[in-house]
MIVEXZA-703049 format. One record per residue: residue in one letter; chain; x, y, z of N, C-alpha, C in turn. Coordinates in pm, 1 decimal. Each point is the difference from the previous one (the first is absolute). Example, Ala and Ser with C-alpha at 12.3 -4.5 7.8 and 13.67 -1.06 7.14 Angstrom:
BEGIN
res: A	chain: A	n_c1: 1319.0	n_c2: -569.0	n_c3: 780.0	ca_c1: -89.0	ca_c2: 119.0	ca_c3: 0.0	c_c1: 90.0	c_c2: 120.0	c_c3: 0.0
res: S	chain: A	n_c1: -35.0	n_c2: 105.0	n_c3: -72.0	ca_c1: 82.0	ca_c2: 119.0	ca_c3: 6.0	c_c1: -77.0	c_c2: 109.0	c_c3: 73.0
//
This chain:
BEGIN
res: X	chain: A	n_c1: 19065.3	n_c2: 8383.0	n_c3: 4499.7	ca_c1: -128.4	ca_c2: -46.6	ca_c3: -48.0	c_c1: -65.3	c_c2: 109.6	c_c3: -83.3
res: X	chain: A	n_c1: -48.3	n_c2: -36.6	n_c3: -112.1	ca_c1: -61.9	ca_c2: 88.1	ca_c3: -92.2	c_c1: -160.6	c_c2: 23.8	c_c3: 44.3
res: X	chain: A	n_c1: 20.9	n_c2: 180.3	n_c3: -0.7	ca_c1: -191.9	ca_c2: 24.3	ca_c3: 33.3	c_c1: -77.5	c_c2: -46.0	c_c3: -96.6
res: X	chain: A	n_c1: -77.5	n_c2: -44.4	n_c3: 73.8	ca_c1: -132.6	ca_c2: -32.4	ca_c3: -82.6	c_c1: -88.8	c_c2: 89.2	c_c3: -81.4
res: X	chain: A	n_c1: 23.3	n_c2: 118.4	n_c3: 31.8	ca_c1: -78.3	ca_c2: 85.9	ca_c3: -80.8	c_c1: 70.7	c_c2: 22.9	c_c3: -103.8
res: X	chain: A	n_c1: 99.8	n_c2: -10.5	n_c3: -31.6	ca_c1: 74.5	ca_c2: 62.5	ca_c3: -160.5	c_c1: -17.1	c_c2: -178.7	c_c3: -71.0
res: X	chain: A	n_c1: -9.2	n_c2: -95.1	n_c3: 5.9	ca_c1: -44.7	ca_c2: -125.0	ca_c3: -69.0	c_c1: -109.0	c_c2: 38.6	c_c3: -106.9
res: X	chain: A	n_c1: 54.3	n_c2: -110.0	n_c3: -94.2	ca_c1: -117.0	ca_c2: 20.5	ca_c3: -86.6	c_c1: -28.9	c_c2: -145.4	c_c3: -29.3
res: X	chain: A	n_c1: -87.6	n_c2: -35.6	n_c3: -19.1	ca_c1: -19.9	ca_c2: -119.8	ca_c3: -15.2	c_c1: -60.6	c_c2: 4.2	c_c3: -149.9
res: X	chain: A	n_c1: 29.8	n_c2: -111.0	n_c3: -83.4	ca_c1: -41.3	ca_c2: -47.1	ca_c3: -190.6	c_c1: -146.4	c_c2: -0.7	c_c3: 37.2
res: X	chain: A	n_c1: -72.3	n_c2: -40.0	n_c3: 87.5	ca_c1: -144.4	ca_c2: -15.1	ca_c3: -29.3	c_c1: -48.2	c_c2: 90.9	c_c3: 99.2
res: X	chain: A	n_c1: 68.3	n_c2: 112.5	n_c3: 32.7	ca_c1: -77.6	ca_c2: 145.9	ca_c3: 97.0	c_c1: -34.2	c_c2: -36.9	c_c3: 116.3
res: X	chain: A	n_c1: 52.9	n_c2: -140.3	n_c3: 84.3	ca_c1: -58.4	ca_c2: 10.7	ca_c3: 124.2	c_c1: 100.2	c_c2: 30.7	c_c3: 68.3
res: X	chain: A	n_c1: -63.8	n_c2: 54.8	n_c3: 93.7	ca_c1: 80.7	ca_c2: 85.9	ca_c3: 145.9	c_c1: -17.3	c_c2: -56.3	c_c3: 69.4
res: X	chain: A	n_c1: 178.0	n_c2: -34.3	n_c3: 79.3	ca_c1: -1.4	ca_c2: -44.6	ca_c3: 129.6	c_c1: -10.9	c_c2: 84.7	c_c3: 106.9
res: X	chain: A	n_c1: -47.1	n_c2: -59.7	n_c3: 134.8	ca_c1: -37.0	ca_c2: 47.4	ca_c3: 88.4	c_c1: 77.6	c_c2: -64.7	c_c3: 141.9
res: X	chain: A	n_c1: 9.6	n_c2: 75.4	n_c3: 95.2	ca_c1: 76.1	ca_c2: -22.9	ca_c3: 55.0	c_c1: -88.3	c_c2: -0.7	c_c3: 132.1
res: X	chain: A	n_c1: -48.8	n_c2: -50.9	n_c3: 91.7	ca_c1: -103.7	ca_c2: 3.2	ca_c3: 106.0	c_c1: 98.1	c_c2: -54.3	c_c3: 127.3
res: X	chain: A	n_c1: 23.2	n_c2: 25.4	n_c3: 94.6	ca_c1: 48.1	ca_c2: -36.9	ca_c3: 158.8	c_c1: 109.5	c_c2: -91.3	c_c3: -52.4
res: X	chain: A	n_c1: 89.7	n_c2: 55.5	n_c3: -54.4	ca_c1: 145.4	ca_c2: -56.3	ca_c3: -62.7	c_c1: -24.1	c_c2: -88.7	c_c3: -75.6
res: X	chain: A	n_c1: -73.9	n_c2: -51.1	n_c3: -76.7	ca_c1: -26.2	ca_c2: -114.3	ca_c3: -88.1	c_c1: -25.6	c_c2: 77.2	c_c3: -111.9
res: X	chain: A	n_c1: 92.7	n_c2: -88.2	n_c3: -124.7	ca_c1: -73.1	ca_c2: 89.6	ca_c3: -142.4	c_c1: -44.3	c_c2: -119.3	c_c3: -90.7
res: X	chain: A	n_c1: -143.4	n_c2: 68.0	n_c3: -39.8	ca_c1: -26.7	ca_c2: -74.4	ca_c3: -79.4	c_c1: -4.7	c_c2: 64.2	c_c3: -156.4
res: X	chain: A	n_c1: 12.6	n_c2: -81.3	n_c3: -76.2	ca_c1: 48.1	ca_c2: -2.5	ca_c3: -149.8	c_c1: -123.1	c_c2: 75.5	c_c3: -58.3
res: X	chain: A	n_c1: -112.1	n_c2: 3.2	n_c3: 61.2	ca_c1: -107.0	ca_c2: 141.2	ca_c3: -91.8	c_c1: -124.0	c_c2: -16.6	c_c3: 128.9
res: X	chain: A	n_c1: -78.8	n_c2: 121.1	n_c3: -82.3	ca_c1: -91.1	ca_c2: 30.1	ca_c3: 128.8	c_c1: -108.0	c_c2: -107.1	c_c3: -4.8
res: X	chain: A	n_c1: -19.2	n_c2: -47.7	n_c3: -112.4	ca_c1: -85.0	ca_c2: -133.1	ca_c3: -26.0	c_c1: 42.0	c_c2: -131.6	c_c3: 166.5
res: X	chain: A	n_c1: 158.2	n_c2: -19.2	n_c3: -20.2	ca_c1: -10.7	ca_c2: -72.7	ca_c3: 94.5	c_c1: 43.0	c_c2: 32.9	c_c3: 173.6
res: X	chain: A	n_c1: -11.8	n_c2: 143.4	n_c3: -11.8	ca_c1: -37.6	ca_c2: 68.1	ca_c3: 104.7	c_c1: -193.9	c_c2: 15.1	c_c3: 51.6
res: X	chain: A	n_c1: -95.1	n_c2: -30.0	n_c3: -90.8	ca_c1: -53.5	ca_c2: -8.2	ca_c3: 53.8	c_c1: -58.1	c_c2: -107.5	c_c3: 23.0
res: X	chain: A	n_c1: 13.2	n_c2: -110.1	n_c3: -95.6	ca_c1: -21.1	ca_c2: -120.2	ca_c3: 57.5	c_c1: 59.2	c_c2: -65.6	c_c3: 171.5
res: X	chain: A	n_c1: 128.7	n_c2: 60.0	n_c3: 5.3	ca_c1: 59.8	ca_c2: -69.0	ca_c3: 119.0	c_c1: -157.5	c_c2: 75.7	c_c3: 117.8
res: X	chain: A	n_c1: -22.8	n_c2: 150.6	n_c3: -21.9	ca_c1: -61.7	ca_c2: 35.0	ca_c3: 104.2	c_c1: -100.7	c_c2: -95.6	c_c3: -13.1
res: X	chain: A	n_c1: -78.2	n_c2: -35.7	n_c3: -135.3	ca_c1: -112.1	ca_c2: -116.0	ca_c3: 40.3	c_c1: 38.5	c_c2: -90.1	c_c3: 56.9
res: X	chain: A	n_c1: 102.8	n_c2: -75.5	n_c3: -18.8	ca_c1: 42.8	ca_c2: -97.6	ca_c3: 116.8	c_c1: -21.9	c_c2: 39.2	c_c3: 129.9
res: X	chain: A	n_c1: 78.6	n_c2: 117.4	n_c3: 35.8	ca_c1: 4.1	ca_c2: 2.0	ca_c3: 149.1	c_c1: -158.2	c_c2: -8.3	c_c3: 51.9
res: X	chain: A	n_c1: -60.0	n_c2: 82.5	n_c3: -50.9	ca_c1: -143.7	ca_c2: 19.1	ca_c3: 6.2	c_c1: -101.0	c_c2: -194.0	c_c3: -4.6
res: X	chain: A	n_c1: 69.9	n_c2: -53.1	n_c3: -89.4	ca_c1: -86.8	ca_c2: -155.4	ca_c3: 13.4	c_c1: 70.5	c_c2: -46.5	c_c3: 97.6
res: X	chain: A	n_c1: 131.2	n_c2: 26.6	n_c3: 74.6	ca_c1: 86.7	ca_c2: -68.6	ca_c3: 103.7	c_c1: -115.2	c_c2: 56.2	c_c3: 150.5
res: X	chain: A	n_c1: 21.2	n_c2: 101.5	n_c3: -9.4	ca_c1: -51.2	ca_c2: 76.9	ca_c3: 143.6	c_c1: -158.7	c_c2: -47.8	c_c3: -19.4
res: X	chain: A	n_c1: -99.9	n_c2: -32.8	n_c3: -64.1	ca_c1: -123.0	ca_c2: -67.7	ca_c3: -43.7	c_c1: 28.8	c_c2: -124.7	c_c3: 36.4
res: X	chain: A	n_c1: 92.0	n_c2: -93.0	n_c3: 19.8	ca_c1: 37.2	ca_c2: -126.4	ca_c3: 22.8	c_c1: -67.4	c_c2: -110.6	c_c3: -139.8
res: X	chain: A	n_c1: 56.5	n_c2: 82.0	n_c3: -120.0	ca_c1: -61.7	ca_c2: -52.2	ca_c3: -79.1	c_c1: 158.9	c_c2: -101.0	c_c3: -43.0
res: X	chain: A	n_c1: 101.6	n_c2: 67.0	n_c3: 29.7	ca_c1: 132.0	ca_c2: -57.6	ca_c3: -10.1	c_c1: 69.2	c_c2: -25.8	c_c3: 92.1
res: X	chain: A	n_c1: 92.6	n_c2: -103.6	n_c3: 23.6	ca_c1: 108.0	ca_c2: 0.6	ca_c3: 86.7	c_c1: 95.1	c_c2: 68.4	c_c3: 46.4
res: X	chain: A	n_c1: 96.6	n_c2: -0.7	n_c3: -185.0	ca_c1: 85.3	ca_c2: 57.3	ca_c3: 5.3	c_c1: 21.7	c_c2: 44.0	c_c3: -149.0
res: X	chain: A	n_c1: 74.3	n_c2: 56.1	n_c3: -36.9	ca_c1: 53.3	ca_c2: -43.4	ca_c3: -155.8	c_c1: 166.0	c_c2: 93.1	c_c3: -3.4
res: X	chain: A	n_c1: 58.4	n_c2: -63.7	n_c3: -104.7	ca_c1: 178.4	ca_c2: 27.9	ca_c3: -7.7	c_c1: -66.2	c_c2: 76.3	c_c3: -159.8
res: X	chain: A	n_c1: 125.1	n_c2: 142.3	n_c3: 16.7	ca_c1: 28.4	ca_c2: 13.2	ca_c3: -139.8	c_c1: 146.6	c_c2: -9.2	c_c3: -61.3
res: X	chain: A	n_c1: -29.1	n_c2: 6.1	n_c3: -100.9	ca_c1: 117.3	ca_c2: 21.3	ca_c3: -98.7	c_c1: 106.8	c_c2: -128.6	c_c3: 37.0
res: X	chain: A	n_c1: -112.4	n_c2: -151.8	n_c3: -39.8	ca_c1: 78.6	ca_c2: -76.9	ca_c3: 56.5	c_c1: 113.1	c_c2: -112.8	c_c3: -176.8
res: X	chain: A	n_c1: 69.2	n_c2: -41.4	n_c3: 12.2	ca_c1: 74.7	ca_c2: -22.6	ca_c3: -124.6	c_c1: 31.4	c_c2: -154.6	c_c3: -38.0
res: X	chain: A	n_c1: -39.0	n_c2: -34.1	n_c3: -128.9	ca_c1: 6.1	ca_c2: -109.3	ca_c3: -13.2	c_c1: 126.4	c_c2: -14.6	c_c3: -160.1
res: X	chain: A	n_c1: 100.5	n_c2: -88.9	n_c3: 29.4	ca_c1: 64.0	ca_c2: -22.1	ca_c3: -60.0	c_c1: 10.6	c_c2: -107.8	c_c3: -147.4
res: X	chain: A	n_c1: -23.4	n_c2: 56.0	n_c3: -92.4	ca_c1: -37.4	ca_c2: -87.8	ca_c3: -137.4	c_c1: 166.4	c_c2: 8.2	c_c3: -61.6
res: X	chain: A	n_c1: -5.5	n_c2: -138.8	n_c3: -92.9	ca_c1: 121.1	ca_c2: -45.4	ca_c3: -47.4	c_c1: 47.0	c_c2: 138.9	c_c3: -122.3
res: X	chain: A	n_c1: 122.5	n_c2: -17.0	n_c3: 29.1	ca_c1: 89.0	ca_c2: 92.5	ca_c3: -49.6	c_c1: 53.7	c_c2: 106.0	c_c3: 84.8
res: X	chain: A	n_c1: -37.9	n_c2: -5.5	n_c3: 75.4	ca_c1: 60.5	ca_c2: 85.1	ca_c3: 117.7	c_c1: -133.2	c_c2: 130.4	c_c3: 9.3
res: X	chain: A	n_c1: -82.1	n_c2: -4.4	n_c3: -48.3	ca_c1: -128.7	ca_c2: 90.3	ca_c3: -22.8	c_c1: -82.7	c_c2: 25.6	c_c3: 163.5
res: X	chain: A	n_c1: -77.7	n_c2: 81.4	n_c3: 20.1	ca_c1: -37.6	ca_c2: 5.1	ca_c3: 107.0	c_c1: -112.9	c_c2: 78.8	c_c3: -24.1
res: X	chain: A	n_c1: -169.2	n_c2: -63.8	n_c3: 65.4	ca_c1: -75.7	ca_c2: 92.7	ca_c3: -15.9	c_c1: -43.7	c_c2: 30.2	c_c3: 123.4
res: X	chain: A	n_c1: -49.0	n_c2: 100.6	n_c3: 46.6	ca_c1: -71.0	ca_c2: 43.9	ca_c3: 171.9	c_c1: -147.8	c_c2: 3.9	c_c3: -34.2
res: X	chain: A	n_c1: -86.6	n_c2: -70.4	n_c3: 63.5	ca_c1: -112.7	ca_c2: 27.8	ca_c3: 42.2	c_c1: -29.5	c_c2: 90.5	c_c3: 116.4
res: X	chain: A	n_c1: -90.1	n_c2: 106.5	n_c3: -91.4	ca_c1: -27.5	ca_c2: 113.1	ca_c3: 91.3	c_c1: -58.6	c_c2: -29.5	c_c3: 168.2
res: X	chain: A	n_c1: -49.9	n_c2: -82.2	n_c3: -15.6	ca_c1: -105.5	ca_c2: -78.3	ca_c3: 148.2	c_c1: 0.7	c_c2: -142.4	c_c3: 8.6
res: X	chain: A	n_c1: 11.5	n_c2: -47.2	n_c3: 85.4	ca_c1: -33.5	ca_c2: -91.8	ca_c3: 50.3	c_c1: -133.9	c_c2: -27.7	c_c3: 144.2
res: X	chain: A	n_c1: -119.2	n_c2: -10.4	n_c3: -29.0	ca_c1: -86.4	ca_c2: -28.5	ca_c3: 95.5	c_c1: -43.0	c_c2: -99.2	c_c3: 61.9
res: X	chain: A	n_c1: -7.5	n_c2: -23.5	n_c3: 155.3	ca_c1: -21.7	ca_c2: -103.2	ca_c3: 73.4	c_c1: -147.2	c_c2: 56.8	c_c3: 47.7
res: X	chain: A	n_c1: -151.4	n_c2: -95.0	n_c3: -72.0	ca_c1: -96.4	ca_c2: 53.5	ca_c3: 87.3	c_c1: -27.5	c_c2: -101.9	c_c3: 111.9
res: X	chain: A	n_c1: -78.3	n_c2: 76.8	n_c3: 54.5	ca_c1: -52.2	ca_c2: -79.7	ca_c3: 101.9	c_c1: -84.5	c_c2: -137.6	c_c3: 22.6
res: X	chain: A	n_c1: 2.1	n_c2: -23.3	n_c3: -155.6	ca_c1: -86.0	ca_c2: -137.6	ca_c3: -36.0	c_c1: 129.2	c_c2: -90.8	c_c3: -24.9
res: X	chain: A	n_c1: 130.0	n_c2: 22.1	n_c3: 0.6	ca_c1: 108.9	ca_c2: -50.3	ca_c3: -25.0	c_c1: -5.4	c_c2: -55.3	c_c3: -147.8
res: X	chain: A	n_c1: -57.9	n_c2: 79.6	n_c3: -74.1	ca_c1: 67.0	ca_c2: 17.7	ca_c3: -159.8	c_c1: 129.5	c_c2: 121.0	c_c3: -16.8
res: X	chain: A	n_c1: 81.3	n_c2: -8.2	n_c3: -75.7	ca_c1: 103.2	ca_c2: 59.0	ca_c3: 3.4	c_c1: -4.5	c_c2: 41.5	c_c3: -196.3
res: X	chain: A	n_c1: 7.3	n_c2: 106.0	n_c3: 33.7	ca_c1: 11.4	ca_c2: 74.1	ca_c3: -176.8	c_c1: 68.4	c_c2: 96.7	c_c3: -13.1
res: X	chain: A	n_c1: 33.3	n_c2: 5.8	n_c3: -116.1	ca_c1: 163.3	ca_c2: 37.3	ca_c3: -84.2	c_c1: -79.0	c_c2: 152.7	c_c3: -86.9
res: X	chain: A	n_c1: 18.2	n_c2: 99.0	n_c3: 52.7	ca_c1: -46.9	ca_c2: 108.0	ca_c3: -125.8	c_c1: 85.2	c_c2: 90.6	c_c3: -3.9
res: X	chain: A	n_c1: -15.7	n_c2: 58.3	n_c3: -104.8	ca_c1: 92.9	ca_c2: 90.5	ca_c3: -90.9	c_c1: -74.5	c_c2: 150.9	c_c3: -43.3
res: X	chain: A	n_c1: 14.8	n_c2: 97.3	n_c3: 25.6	ca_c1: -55.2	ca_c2: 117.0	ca_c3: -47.9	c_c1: 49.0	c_c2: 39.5	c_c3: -114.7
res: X	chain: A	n_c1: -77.8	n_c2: 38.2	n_c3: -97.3	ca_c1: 28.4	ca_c2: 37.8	ca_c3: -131.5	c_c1: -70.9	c_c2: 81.8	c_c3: -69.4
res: X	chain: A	n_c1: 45.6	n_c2: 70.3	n_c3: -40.7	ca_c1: -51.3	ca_c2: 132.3	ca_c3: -82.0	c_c1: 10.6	c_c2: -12.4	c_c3: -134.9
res: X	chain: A	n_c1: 141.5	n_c2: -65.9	n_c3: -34.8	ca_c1: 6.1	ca_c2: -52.3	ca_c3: -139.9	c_c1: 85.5	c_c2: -172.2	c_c3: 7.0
res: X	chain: A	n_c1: -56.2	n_c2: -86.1	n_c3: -63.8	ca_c1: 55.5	ca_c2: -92.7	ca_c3: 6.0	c_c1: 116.4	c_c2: -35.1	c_c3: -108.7
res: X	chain: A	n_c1: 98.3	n_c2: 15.9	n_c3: 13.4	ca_c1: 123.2	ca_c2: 10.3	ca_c3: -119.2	c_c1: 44.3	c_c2: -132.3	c_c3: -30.6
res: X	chain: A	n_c1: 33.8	n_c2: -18.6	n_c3: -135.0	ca_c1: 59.5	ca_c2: -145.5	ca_c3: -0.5	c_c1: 88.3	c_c2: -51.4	c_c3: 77.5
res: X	chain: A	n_c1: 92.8	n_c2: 41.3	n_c3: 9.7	ca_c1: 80.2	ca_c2: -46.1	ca_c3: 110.6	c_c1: -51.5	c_c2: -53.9	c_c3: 134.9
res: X	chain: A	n_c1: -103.3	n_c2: 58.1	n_c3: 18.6	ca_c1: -96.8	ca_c2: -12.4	ca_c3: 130.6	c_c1: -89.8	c_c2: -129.0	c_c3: -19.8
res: X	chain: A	n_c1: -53.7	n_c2: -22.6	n_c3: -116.4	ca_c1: -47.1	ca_c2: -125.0	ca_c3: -33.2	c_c1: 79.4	c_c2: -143.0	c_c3: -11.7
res: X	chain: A	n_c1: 105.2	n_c2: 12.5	n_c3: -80.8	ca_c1: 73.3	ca_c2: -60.8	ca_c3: -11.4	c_c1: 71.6	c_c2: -82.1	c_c3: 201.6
res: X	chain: A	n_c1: 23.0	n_c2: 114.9	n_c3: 19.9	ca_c1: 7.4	ca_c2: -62.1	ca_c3: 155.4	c_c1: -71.8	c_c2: -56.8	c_c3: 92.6
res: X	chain: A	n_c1: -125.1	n_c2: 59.7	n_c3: -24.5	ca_c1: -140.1	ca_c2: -30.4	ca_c3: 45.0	c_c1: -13.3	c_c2: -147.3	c_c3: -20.1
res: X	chain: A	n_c1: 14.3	n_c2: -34.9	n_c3: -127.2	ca_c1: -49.1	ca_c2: -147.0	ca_c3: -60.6	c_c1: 117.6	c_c2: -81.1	c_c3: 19.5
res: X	chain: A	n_c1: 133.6	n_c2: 0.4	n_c3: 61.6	ca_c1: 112.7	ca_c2: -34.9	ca_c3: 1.8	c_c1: -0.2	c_c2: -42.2	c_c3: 178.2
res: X	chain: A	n_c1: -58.5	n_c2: 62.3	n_c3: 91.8	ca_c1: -44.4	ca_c2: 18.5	ca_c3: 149.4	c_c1: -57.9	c_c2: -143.6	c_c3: -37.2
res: X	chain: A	n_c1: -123.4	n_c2: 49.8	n_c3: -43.0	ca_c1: -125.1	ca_c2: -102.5	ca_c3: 1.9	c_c1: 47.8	c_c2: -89.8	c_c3: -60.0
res: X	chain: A	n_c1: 55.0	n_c2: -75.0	n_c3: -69.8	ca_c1: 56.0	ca_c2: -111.0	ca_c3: -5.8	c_c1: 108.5	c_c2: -78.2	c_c3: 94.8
res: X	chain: A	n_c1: 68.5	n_c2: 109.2	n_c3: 29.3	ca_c1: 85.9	ca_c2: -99.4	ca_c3: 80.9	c_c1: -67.5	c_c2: -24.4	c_c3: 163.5
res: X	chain: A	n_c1: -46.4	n_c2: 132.5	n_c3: 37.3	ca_c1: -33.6	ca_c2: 29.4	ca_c3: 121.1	c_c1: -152.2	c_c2: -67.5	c_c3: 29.3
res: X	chain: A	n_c1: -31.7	n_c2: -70.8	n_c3: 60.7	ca_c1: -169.6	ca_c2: -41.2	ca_c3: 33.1	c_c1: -84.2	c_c2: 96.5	c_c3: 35.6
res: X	chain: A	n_c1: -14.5	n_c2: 130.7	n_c3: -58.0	ca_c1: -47.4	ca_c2: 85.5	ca_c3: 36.4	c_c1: -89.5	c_c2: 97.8	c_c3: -109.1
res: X	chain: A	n_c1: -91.2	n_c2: 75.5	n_c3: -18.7	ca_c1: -70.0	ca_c2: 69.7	ca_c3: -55.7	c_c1: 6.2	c_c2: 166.6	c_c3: 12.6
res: X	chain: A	n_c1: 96.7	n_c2: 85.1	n_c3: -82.2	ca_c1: -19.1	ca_c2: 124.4	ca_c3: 31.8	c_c1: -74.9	c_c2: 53.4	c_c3: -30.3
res: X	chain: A	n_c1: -96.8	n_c2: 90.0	n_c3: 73.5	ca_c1: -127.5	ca_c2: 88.0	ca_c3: -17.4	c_c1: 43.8	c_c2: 112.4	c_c3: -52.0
res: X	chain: A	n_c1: -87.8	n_c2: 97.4	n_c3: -101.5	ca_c1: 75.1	ca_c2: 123.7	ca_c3: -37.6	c_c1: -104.9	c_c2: 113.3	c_c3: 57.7
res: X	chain: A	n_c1: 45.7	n_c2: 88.4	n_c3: 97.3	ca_c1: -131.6	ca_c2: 54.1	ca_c3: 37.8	c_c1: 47.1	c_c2: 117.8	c_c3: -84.1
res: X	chain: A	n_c1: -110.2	n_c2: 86.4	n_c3: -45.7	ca_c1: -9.9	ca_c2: 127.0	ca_c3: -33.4	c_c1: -73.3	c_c2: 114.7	c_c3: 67.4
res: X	chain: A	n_c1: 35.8	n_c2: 145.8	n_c3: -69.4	ca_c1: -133.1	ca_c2: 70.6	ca_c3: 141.2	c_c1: -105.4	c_c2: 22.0	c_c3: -1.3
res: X	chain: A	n_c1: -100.5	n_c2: -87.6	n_c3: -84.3	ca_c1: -108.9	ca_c2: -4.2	ca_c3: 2.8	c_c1: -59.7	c_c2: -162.7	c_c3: 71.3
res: X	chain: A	n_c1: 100.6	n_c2: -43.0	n_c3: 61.3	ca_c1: 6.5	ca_c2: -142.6	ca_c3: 47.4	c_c1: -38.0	c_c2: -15.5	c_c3: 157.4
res: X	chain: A	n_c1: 29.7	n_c2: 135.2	n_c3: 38.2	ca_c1: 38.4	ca_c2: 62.3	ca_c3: 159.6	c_c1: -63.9	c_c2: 142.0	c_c3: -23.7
//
């Protein structure tokens, strides 16, 4: 397994690696802690990350979160720092096939 500290990532974010879990930059390292933080508040249930939805051509995009609140609405968000075409393109490709709405949070969102 390759360290995380010699990575470089095209758009400068750093992954982070917290209680064996890595996440893909510190952006969505700190969102997850806001989760835990609205979970232990009982503002949430539960929520899954890095969950994957399969679009035609053999393509695959992961949504960063998945949230179950406690009002039993369920929402789809994505952390983003930069939104790349490719990222749109999938985005709007989800939302069509999938009955679902992805949220894009940023860090002024949280």
């Amino acid at each position: 397994m390759r360290n995380c500290q010699y990575l470089k990532h095209k758009f400068k974010a750093k992954p982070v690696t917290y209680d064996g879990t890595r996440f893909a930059s510190k952006l969505e390292f700190d969102y997850y802690l806001h989760l835990e933080l609205l979970k232990k508040a009982g503002q949430l249930i539960m929520f899954l990350r890095q969950v994957p939805f399969f679009l035609p051509g053999g393509t695959k995009y992961i949504c960063d979160f998945v949230l179950f609140e406690n009002n039993g609405n369920v929402r789809f968000v994505d952390v983003k720092g930069i939104e790349t075409d490719s990222f749109k393109i999938k985005k709007r490709e989800v939302e069509a096939i999938y009955p679902i709405t992805v949220e894009i949070v940023k860090r002024e969102d949280f």
